[in-house]
Structures are given as C-alpha cells and as structure tokens.
C-alpha positions as CSV (number, residue, x, y, z in Angstrom):
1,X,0.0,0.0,0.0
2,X,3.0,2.3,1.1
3,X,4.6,1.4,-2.4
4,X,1.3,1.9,-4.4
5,X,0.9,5.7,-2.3
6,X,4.5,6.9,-3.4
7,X,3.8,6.0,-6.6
8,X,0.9,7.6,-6.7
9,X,2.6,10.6,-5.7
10,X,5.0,10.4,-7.8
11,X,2.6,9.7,-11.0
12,X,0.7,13.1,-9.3
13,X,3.3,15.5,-8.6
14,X,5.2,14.9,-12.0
15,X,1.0,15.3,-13.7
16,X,0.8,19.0,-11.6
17,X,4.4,19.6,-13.2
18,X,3.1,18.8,-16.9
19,X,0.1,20.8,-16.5
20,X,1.9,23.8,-15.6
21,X,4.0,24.1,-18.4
22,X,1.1,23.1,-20.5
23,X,-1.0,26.2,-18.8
24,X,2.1,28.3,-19.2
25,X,2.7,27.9,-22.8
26,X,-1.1,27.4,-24.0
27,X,-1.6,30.7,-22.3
28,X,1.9,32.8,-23.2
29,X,1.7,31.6,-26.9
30,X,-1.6,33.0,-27.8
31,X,-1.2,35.9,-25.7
32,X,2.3,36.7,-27.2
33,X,0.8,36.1,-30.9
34,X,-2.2,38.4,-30.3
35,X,-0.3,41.0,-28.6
36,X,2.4,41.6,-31.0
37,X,-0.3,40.9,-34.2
38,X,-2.2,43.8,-32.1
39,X,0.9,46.3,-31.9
40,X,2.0,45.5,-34.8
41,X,-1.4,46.3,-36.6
42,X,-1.6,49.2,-34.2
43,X,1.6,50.1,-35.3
44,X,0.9,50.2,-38.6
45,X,-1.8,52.1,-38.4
46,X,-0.5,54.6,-35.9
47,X,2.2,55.0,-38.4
48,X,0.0,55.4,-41.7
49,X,-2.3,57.8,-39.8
50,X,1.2,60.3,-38.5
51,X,2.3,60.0,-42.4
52,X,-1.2,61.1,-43.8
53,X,-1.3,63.8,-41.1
54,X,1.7,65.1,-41.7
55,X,1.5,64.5,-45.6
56,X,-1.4,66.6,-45.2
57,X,0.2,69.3,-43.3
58,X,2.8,69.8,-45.7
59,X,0.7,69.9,-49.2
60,X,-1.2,72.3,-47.4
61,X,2.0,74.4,-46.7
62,X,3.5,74.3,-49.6
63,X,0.0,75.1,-51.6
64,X,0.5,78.4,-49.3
65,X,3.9,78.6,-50.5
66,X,3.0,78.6,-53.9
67,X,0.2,80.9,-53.6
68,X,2.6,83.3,-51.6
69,X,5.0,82.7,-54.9
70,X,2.1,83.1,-57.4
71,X,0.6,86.1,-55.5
72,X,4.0,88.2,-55.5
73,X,4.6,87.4,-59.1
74,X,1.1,88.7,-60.0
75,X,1.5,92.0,-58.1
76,X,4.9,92.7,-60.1
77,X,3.8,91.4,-63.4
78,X,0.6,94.1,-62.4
79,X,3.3,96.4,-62.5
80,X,5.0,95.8,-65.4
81,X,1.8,95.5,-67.6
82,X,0.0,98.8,-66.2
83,X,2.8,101.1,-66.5
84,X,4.9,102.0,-69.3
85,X,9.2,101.7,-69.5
86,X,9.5,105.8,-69.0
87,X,7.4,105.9,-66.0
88,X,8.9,102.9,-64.1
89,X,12.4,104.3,-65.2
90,X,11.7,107.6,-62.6
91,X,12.9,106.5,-59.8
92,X,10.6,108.2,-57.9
93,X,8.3,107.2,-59.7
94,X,9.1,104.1,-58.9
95,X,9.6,104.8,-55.1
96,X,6.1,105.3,-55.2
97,X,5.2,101.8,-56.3
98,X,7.4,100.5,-54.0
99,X,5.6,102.1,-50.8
100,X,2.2,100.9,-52.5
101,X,3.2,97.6,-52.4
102,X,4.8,97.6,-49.3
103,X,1.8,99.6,-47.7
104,X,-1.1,98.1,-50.0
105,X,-0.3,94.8,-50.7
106,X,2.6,93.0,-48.3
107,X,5.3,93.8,-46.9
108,X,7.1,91.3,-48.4
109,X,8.8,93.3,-50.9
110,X,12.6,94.8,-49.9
111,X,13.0,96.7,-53.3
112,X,12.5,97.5,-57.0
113,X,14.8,97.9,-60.1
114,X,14.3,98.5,-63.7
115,X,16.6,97.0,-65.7
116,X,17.7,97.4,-69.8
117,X,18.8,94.2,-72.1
118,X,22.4,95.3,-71.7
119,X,21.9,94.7,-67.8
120,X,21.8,98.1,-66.4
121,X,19.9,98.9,-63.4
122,X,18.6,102.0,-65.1
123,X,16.4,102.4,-61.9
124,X,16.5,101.8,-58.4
125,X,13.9,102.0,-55.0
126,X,14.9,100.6,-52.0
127,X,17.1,100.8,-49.0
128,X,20.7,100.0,-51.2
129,X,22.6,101.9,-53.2
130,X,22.1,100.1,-56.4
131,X,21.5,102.1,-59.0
132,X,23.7,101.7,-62.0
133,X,24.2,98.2,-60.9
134,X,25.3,95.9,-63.5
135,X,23.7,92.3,-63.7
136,X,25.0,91.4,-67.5
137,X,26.7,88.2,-66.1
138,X,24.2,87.1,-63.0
139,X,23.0,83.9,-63.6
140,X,19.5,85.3,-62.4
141,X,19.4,87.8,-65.2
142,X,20.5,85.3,-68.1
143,X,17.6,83.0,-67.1
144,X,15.0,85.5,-66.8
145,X,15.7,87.1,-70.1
146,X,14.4,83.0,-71.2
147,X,11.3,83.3,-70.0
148,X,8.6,86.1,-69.8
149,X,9.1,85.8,-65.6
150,X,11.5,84.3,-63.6
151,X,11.5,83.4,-59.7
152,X,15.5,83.1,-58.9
153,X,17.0,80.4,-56.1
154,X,18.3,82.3,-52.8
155,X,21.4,83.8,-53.4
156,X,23.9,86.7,-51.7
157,X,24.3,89.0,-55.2
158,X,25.2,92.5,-54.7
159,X,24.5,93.2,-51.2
160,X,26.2,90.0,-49.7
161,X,22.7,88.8,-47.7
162,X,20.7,85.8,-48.9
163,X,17.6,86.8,-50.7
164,X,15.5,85.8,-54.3
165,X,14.1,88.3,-56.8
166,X,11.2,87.8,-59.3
167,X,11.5,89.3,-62.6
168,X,9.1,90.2,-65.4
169,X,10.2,90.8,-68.7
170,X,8.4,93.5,-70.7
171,X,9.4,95.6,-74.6
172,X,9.4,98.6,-75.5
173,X,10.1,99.8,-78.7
174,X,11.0,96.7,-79.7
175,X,13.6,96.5,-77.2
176,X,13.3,93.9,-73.9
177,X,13.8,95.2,-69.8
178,X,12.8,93.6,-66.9
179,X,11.3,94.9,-63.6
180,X,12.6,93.4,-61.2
181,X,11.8,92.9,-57.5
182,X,13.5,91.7,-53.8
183,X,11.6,89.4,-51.9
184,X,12.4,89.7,-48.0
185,X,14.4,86.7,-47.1
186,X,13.5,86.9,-43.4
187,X,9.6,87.3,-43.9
188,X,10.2,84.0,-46.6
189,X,12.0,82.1,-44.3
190,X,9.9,83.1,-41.5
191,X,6.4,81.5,-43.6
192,X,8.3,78.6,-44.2
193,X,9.6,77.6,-41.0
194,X,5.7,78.4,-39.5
195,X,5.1,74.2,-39.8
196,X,6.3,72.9,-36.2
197,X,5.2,70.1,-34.4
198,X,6.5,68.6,-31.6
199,X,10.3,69.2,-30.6
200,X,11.7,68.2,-33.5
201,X,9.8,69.6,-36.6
202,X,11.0,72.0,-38.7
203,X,10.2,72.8,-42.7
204,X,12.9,73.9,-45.3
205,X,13.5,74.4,-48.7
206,X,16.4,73.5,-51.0
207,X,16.6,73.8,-54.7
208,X,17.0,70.7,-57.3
209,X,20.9,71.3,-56.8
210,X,20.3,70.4,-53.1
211,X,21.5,73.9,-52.3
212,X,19.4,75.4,-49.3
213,X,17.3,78.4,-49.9
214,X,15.8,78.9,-45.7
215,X,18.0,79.0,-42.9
216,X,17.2,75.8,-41.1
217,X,19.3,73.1,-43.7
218,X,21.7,75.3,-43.3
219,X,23.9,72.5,-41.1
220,X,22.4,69.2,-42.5
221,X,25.7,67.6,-43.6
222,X,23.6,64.3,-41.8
223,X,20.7,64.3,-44.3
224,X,22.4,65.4,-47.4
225,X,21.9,61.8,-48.6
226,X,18.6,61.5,-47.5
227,X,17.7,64.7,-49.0
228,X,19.9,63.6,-52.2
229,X,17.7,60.8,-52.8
230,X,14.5,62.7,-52.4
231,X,15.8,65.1,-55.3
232,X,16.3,62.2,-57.0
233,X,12.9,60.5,-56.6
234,X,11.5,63.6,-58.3
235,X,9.3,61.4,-60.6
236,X,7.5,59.8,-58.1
237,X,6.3,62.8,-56.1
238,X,6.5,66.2,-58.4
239,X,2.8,65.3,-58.6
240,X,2.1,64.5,-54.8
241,X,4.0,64.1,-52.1
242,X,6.6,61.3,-50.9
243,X,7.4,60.1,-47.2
244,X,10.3,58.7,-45.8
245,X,11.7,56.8,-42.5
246,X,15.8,56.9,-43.1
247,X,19.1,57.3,-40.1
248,X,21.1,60.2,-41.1
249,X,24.5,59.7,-41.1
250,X,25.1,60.5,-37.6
251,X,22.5,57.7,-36.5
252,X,19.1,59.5,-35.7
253,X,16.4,58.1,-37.4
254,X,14.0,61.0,-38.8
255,X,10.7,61.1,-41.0
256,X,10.9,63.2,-43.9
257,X,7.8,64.6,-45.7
258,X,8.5,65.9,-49.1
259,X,7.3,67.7,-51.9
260,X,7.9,69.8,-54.6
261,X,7.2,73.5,-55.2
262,X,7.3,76.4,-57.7
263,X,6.9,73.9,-60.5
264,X,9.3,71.5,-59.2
265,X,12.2,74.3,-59.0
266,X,12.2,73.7,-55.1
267,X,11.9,71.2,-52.4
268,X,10.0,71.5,-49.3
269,X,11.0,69.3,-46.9
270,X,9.5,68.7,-43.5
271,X,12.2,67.3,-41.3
272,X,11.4,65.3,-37.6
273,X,12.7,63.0,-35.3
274,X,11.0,59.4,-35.5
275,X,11.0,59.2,-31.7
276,X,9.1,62.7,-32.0
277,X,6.5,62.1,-34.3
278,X,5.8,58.6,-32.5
279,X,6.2,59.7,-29.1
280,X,2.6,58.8,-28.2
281,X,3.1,55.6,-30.0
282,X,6.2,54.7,-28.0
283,X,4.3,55.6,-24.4
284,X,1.6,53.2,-25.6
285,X,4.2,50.3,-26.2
286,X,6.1,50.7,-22.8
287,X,2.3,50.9,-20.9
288,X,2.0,47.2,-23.4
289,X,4.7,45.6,-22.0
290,X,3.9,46.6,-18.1
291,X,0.2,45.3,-19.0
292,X,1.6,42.3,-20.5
293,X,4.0,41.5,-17.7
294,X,1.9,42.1,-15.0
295,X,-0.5,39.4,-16.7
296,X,2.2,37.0,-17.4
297,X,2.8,37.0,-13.4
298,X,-1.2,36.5,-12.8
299,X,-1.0,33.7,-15.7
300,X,2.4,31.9,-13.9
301,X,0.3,32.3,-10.1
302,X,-3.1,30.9,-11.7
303,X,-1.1,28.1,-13.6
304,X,0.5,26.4,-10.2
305,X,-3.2,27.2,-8.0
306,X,-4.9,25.8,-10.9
307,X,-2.8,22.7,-11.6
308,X,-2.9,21.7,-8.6
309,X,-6.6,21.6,-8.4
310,X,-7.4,20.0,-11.0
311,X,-5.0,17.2,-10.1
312,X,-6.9,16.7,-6.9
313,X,-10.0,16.5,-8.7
314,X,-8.2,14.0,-11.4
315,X,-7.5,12.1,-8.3
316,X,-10.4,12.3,-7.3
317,X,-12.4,10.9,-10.6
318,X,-9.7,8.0,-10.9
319,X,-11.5,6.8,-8.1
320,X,-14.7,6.9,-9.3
321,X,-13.4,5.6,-12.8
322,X,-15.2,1.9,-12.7
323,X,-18.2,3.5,-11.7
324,X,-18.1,5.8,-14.8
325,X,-17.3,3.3,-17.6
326,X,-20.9,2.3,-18.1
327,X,-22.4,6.3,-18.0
328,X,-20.1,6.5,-21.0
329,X,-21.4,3.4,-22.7
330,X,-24.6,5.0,-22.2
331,X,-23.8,8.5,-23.1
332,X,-22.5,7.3,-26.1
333,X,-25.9,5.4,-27.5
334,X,-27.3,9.1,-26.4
335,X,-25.2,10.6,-28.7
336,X,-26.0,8.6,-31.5
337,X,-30.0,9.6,-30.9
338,X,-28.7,13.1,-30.9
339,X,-26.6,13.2,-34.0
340,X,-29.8,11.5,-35.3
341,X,-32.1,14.4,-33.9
342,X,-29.6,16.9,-35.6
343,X,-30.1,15.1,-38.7
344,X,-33.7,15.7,-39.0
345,X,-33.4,18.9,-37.9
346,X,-31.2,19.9,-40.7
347,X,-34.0,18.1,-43.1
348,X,-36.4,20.3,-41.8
349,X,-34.7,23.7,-41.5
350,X,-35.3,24.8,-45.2
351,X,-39.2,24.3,-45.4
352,X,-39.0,26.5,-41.8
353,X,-36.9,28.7,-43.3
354,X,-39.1,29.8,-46.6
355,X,-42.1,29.2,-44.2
356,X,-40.4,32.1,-42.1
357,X,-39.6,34.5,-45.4
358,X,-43.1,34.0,-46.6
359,X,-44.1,34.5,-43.3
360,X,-42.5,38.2,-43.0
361,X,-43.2,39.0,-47.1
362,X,-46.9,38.4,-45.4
363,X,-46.3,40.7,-43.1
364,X,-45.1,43.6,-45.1
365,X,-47.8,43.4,-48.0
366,X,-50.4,43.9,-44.9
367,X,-48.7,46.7,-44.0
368,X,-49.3,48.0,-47.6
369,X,-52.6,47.1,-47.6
370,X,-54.3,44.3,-49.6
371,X,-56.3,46.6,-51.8
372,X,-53.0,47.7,-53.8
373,X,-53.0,46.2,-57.0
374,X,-51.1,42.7,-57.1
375,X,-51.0,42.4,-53.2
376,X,-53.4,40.2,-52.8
377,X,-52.1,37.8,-55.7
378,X,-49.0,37.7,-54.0
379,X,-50.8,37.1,-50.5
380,X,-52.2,33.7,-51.8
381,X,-49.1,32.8,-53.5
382,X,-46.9,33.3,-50.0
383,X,-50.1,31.4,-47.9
384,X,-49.9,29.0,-50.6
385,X,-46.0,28.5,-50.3
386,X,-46.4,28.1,-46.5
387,X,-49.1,25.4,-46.5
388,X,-46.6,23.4,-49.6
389,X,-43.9,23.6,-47.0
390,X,-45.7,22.6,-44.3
391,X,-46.7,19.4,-45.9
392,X,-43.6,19.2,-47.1
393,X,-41.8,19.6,-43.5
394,X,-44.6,16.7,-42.6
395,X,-43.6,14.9,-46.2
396,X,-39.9,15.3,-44.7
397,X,-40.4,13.3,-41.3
398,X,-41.8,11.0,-43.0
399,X,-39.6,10.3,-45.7
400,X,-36.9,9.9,-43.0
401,X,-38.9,7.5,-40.9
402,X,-39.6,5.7,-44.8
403,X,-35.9,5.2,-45.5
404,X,-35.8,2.8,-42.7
405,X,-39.3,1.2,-42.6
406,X,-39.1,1.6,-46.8
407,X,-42.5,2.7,-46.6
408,X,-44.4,3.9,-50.6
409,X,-44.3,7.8,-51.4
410,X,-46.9,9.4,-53.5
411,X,-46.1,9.8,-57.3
412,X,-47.7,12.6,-59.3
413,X,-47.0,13.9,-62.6
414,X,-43.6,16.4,-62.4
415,X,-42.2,19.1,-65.2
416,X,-38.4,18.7,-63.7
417,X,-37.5,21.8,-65.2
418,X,-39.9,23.5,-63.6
419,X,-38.9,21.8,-60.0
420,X,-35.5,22.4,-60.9
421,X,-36.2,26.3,-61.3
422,X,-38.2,26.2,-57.8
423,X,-35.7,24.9,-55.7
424,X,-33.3,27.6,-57.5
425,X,-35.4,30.1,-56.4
426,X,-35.5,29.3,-53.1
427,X,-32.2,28.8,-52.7
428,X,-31.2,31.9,-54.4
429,X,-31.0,34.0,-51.0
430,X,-28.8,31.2,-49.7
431,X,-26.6,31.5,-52.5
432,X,-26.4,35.0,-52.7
433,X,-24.6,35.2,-48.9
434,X,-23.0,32.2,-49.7
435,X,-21.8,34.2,-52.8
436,X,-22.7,31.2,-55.0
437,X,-23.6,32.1,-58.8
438,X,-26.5,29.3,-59.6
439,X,-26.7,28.7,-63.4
440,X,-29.1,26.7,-65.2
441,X,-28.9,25.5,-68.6
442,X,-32.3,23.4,-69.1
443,X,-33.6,21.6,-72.3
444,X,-36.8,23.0,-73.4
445,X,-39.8,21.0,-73.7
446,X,-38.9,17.8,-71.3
447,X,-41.8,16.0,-71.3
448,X,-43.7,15.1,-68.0
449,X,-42.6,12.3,-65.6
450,X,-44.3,10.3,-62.6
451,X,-42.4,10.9,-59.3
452,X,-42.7,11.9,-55.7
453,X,-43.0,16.2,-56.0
454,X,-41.7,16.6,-52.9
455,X,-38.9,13.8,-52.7
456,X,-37.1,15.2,-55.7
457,X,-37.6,18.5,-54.5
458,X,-35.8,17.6,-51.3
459,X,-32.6,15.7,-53.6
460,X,-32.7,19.1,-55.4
461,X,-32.2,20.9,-52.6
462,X,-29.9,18.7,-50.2
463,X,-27.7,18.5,-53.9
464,X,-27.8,22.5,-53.7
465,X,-27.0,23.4,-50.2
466,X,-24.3,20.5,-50.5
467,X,-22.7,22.0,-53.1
468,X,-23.1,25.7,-51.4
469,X,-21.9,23.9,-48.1
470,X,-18.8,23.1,-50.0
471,X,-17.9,26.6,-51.8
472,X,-19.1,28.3,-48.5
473,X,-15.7,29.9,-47.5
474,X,-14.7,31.4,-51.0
475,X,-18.0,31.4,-53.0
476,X,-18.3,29.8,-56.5
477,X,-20.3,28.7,-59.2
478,X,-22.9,26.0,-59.4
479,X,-23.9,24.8,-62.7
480,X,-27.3,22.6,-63.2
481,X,-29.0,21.1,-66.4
482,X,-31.0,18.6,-67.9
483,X,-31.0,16.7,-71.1
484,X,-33.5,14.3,-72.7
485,X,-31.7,10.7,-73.4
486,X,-33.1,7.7,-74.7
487,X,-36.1,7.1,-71.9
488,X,-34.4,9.3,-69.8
489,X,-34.4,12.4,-67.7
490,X,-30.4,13.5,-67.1
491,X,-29.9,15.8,-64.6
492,X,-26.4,17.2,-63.9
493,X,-25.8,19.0,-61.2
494,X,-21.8,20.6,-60.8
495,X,-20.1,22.9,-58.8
496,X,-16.2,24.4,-59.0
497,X,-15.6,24.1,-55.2
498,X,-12.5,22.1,-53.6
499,X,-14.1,18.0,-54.7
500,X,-14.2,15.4,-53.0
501,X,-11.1,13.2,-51.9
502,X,-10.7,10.0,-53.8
503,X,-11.0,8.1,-50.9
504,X,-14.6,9.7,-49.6
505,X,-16.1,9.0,-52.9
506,X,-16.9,5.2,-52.2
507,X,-18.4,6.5,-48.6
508,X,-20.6,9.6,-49.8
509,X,-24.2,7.8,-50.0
510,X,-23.5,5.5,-46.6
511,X,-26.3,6.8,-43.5
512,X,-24.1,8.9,-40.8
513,X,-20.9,9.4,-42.7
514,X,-20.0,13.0,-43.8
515,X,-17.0,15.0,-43.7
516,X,-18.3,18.5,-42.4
517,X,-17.6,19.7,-38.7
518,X,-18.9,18.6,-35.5
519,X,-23.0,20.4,-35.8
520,X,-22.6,20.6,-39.6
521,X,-24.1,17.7,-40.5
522,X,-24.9,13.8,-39.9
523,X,-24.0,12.6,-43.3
524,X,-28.1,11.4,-44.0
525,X,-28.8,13.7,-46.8
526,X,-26.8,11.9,-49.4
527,X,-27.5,8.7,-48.1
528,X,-31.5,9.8,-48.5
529,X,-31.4,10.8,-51.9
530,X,-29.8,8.4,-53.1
531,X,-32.2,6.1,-51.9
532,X,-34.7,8.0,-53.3
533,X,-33.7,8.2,-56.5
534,X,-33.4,4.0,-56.4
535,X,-36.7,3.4,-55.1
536,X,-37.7,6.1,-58.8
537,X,-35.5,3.3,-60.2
538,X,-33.0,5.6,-61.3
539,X,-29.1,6.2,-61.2
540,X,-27.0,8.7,-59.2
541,X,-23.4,8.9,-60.3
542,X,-20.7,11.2,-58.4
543,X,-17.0,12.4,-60.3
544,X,-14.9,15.0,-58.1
545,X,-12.0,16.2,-58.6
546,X,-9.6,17.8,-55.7
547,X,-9.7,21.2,-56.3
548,X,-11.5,21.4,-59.1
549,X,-15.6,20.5,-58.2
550,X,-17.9,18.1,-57.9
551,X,-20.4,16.7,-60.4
552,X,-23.5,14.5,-59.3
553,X,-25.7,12.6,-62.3
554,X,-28.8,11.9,-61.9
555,X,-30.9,9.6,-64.5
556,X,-34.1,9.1,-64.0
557,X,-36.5,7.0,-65.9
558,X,-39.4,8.6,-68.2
559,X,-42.2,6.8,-67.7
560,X,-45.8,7.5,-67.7
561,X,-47.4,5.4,-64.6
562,X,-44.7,4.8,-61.8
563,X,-46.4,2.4,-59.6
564,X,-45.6,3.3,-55.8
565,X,-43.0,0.6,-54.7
C-alpha cells in the first residue's frame, strides 16, 4: 500500500508539473501572438495615420507657398503691364510703387529695379545703393531674359545677404527690360519655417541642386543623402508628395515629408525625429509591456493554483473511474439519438426557413394594404407556399422514418424543369450570402414524368446546399442542367468548389458518414437521396476532382405510370 501511495505521488506530482508548463505555454503563446499581431497592426496604423497627417500638413503648406510665390509674381507682373518703360524708369516714380506695395499689398517686398537688355539697373527703390548696378553676367538675369518671368533660387548678389528676386520681362520699342523685384528673405524664411510640431519639426526648402534656400538646412551635412535621394525620386512625387523613414549619417532616425514647389524648381522638406513624431506611439508600447507582464505573473500564479486543483480533482475521478465506464457506454448510445435528432433537424430547416420569409413577405404586403394592386395575388401565392412547405416539413419526417421502414411515397406527374427552377429560387437567397452564382442550362420541352413532388424536391435541394456547403468559404459557381436521353431524364448537377477526396467518394451515400464539422451535418442527406432516386429506379453517379468540383448525375427513368414501390 505504502509502495502503491509513493507511486501515486510520484505519478501526481510529476502530472501537476506537466500541466503547468502546459497552462504556461497554452496561455503565453496565444497571448504573445495576439499582442504583438495587435501592436504590430496598431503600429501600422498609428504609423499610416502620422504620415497622412503630416503628408497633409505639408501639401497644405507648400500650396501656401505657392500661392505666396504666385501672389508676388502677379503683383509685379501688375506692375510691369500697367505702366509703361518711362514711368517705371523715374525712380521716384518708382519709389512710389514700391511704398504701395509695401503699404497696400505685403510687406514682403525689400525693393524694385528696372533693368535694360544690356543689364543696367537703369532704376532703383529701395534701402541700397544700387542704382547703376550691373547684372550682364548674374545667372539670375540670363535665365530670366528666357522666360517672360522668372523666380531666382536664394542667393547673396550684390549686397552680400541671402535673398531671391522675381523678374518680369516687358518691350518697349521693340527693345526687352525687366522689372525686377526683392523678396524679404526673413519674412520668406519666417512662412516657411511656420510648420512645427512637436520638438523636433521644422520645414525647409532646397533647390534641385540640393542647395538650401531657408535657414534651417543650413547645417544638414547628416541628411544630405537622405535629402539627395529625395531630389532624385523627383518622378514619383512632383505630382504629390513622398514620405520617408531613413538614419542620417550620424545615426538619428528621422521622417521626412516631401514635396515639390514652384513647378518643381524647389523642395519642401519637413524634417522630424521618428521618436518625436511617434512619441505617443512609444508611451503606448512601454504601458503594453507593463500590462503584459503584469499578466504574465497573474498567468504563472493561476497556472501552479490551478494545476494543482485540478489534479486533486483527477484524483479524485480515478477513483470513481469503474463506476463511470458504463455512463459512458450509455452517453455514447445518447449521442447517437442526438446526432440522429440533428439530422432531421437539418432536413427540416429549409421548409422553416421559406415558411419564415413568406411569413415576414406576409407581413409587409399587410402593411401595404391588400387593396394595392397585385398584393393580394401575391398574398395567396406566399399562404400558398407556406401550407406546400408545411406538408412538405410533414412529407420530410416522414420520408426519414420511410428510408428505414421503406415505406411507398406518393407519385404525381412532375415538369423537372420547372422543379429544378423552384428549388433555385428558393435557394437563391442562400446563395447570394454564400456568394454562389446558380446557373441553369435546361432543355426545353422535357416532357412530363411520374415521381414523388416533394422527394425530388428535397434531392434538389440537399444536392444545392451541399454544393453551397462546399464553396461556403470562398464562393463559387454551381452549374445545373437537364438533357432528354433515350427514356431518360439526365440531370447534372456541378459545382467548382474544392471535390471530393478519392477516398470519400466510395463513402458519400452510406447513412451517418459525412466529412463536415462537428454540428454541420450527420451525413443522411446523401444517403436519403440516393435512396430516393433508387426506389424512382434511377441512377446517381458522383466524379470530383480535388480542387476542381464536384459533379453529381442523376438519371431518371421517363415513364408514364410509376407504380408506388
């Protein structure tokens, strides 16, 4: 006894170790996998919707940018077009204009010069001393004499500070000048660098040379590849915008949004630290990991509680095992009934079902009110429906009690086509959620042919939701038709979902076997139609093929006076 007790506690203490790595893993693997699918997803998103915001904030900023551009050009161009060569050579003239502009309009503008084809600043207003200057060889003054106006990249010029002129080219007499005006650099750089979030963010602009025209850039020797690249990947975003994650050269990893401006002269670029723009992101991921390892330590306490209760009670039921054997022996026979009970039930569900449609359609064309014109028709056609189904849900019990007791059906005279088409329709709204297309393709003029009505209705329709059962994950096609053979009805019935192994195919039409889940099914309805269609004397025929479908052929004889078997 002493021998049998350490053994026992052996057997006992090395189970409560087994469970708890069981509990331990069942529960960290799934929680692990969830949680990092979660964060990762979260991630993602929390990631796609700082891009988009940002993306957002910087077409928005450099559509001001270009308007601000646009705006300037217009007012100077104004200029240029309203007045004539003589009066914008007076300089005070020209003064004025200046002062209008500055008082009028913004005051963005530093100064104003008039200047000849040979490059002569023939007039001058502003707070230098540059009339008489000479811009024959600035590279500003070549392009703009290409073009009837011309916005120049930042540059030092004359006066040794950064700034960028616009110039508008005019004739007179034949002869070409340009009016030409000073943007103020500080009030430029000051719009651009208005875009800030967080600590990190900042907006610039460089040119297609990657030469910096705002002040921020002016140390970013780490980005100069990054930037580089995004000069280069001009193609993909000089009609939109293009967002990057890349490590600078000193090692910080920064997002940068960019886009292209003054018809793709110039680059705005919004610059910010990854751990910036993510900062409520990376809170959210350190809270994740407390949460998750505060629950690992619940899991790792529950596991060595729990294990050891339910090894008591395990000890506890080994002792009542004998006792047990035969309540299994009999819950087993119970379980048979029951898979039994599930069977009929699944018979019966579709005539419920319609019953139930017609049932509501009912209710709606009272809500009309029978006196609108075709209600009532159709009120008679649903009552009529119900009362066919609800012999035919009695017709179903007992043609399942029949295929045991083998018990005679009622023959009548059938149009197949026309049965073929009613069990389509009523397993049309089936179909269409099951997102099965139902095609028929029937031969006209079959003649007339003695059968059960309601048997052959109910192969029709355990052959459909079969087929629909099969393509019920990824949809598909089902295909029926009928053709007239030599004293025969042939009805083919196929469907393009995954077929039927080549090993199932020998089992389909034996009572209780069936392939579907647990609740599914109990594997009678092909074992009822096919003993349908032999007491019709007629042929069923299966051929499947693994991933391609499934076609069942049915013959049935054409004959004028089935006797009831």
């Amino acid at each position: 006894m002493t021998e049998e007790k350490t053994s026992n506690g052996l057997y006992y203490r090395s189970l409560i170790r087994n469970i708890v790595i069981l509990v331990i893993i069942v529960s960290f693997t799934p929680m692990f996998l969830v949680s990092g699918i979660i964060l990762y997803q979260f991630h993602h998103s929390y990631s796609e919707k700082i891009h988009d915001h940002l993306g957002e904030l910087v077409l928005n900023h450099k559509q001001n940018i270009d308007s601000f551009l646009k705006e300037k050009l217009k007012h100077i161009r104004f200029l240029a077009k309203s007045y004539s060569f003589e009066e914008l050579s007076n300089e005070s003239f020209l003064q004025e204009k200046l002062s209008n502009l500055q008082e009028g309009f913004s005051p963005f503008f530093v100064d104003l010069g008039v200047i000849n084809e040979r490059g002569v600043q023939i007039a001058y207003a502003g707070p230098y001393k540059l009339g008489g200057a000479v811009y024959s060889e600035a590279e500003w003054f070549k392009a703009a004499f290409q073009k009837p106006y011309y916005i120049s990249d930042v540059f030092l010029g004359l006066r040794e500070l950064p700034h960028f002129i616009i110039a508008v080219q005019e004739n007179w007499r034949g002869r070409p000048w340009i009016l030409r005006a000073t943007i103020d650099f500080v009030a430029f750089n000051t719009l651009v660098q208005s875009v800030r979030i967080g600590e990190t963010g900042f907006a610039f602009i460089i040119n297609t040379q990657g030469e910096c025209q705002t002040r921020p850039c002016l140390d970013m020797d780490d980005s100069k590849q990054v930037l580089a690249d995004l000069l280069a990947d001009k193609k993909n975003i000089i009609r939109d915008i293009n967002i990057v994650e890349k490590t600078d050269t000193s090692g910080g990893k920064n997002l940068y949004v960019a886009s292209f401006l003054k018809d793709g002269d110039w680059l705005l670029v919004y610059q910010q630290a990854a751990s910036d723009a993510l900062a409520d992101l990376n809170r959210t991921l350190r809270l994740t990991i407390i949460l998750l390892a505060i629950g690992g330590l619940a899991i790792l306490t529950m596991a060595f509680v729990l294990s050891r209760r339910v090894v008591m009670r395990i000890a506890k039921a080994d002792q009542e095992k004998q006792m047990m054997n035969k309540q299994v022996v009999e819950t087993g026979r119970l379980a048979a009934i029951g898979e039994l009970a599930a069977g009929i039930a699944h018979e019966i569900n579709n005539p419920v079902a319609i019953m139930v449609e017609e049932a509501g359609w009912i209710e709606d064309l009272m809500e009309e009110g029978t006196e609108q014109e075709g209600n009532m028709e159709e009120f008679k056609r649903a009552l009529k429906q119900i009362q066919n189904q609800g012999r035919r849900c009695k017709e179903i019990t007992h043609k399942l009690l029949s295929f045991a007791r083998k018990t005679d059906s009622r023959v009548q005279s059938v149009q197949v086509n026309e049965l073929i088409e009613e069990v389509v329709n009523l397993s049309s709204q089936r179909a269409r959620y099951a997102n099965v297309e139902i095609h028929t393709n029937l031969q006209p003029d079959l003649p007339e042919t003695q059968m059960s009505m309601t048997e052959m209705q109910q192969v029709l329709m355990n052959m459909i939701n079969n087929a629909m059962d099969a393509m019920e994950k990824k949809g598909g096609r089902l295909d029926i038709s009928t053709e007239l053979g030599k004293d025969q009805i042939i009805i083919s019935i196929r469907d393009n979902g995954p077929g039927i192994p080549a090993a199932n195919l020998a089992q389909i039409f034996v009572p209780f076997f069936t392939t579907k889940p647990v609740g599914k099914g109990t594997g009678l309805g092909l074992a009822i139609c096919y003993g349908i269609i032999k007491k019709m004397d007629g042929e069923i025929e299966v051929d499947s093929t693994v991933g391609k479908g499934t076609t069942f052929r049915i013959v049935l004889p054409l004959i004028k006076n089935l006797e009831t078997k």
